[in-house]
C-alpha positions as CSV (number, residue, x, y, z in Angstrom):
1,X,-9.6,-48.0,-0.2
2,X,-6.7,-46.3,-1.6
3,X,-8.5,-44.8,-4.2
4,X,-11.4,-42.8,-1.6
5,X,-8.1,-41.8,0.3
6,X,-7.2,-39.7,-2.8
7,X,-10.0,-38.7,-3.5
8,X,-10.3,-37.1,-0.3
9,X,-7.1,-35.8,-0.2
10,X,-7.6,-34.0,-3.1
11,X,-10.9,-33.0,-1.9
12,X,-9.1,-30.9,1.2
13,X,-6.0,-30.1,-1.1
14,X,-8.6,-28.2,-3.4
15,X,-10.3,-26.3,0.1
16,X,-7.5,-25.5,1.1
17,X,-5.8,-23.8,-1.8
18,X,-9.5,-21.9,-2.1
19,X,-9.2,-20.9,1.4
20,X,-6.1,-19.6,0.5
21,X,-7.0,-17.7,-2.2
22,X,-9.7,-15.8,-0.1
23,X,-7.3,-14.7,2.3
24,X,-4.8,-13.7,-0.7
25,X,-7.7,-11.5,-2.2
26,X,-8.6,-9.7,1.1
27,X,-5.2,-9.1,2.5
28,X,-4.5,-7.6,-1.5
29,X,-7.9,-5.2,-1.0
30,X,-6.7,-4.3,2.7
31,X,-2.9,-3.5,1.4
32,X,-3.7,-1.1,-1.9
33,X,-7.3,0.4,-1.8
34,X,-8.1,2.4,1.0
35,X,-12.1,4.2,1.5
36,X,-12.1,8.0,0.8
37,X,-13.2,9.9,4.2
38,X,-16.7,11.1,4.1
39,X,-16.9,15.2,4.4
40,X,-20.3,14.5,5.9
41,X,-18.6,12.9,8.8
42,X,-16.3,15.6,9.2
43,X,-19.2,18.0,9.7
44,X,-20.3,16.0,12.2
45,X,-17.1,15.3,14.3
46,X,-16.1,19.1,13.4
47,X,-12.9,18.3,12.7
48,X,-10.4,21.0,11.6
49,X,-8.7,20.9,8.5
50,X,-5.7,21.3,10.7
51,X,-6.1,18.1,12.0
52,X,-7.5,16.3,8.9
53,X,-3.7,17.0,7.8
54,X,-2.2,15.2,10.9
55,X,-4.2,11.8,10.3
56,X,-2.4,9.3,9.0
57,X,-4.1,8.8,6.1
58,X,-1.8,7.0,2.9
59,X,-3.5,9.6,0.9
60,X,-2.2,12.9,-0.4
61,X,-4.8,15.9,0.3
62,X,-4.2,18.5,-2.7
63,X,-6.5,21.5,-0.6
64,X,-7.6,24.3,-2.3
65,X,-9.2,27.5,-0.7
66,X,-9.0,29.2,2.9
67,X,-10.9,28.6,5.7
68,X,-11.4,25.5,8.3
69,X,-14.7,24.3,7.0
70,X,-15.1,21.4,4.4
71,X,-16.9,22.4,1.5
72,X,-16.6,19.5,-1.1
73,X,-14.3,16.7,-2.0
74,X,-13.1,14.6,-5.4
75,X,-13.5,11.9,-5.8
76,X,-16.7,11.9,-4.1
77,X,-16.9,10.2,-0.6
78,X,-17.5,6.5,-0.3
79,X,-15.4,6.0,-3.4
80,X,-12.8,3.8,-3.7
81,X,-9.0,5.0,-4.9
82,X,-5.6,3.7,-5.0
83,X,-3.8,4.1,-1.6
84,X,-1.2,7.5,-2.3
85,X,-3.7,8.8,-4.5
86,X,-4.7,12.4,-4.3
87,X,-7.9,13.3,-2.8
88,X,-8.7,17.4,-3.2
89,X,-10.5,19.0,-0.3
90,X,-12.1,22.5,-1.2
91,X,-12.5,24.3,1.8
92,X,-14.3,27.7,3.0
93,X,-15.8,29.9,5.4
């Protein structure tokens, strides 16, 4: 009987440090990558440039050009990056 016991016992041992692991690996993803903002969805919101600036984002915004409309962005949107990482806006008319 003793023997099942341990066996068990190492059965919930080994769940449990799985479990663990899991919840390591997605609060690690959650702390240090962060998703890139889509420009498309700025179109569509119309949000300012002005504003984009006052999000707290954990990114830096390197923005070249003049104007209040989005042009293009790198890296491209939906890519993942770093959290602090730069992400250049190129705006216009």
């Amino acid at each position: 009987m003793q023997h099942f016991s341990e066996r068990l016992l190492k059965k919930r041992l080994m769940i449990v440090f799985f479990l663990f692991l899991l919840i390591l690996f997605v609060v690690l993803v959650r702390l240090f990558y962060v998703q890139v903002i889509a420009h498309e969805q700025l179109y569509e919101k119309a949000i300012p440039v002005s504003d984009l600036l006052e999000m707290h984002l954990n990114l830096k915004l390197d923005i070249k050009g003049e104007g209040e409309k989005i042009i293009r962005q790198s890296p491209e949107p939906g890519a993942v990056i770093l959290e602090g990482e730069t992400v250049r806006i190129f705006i216009g008319q």
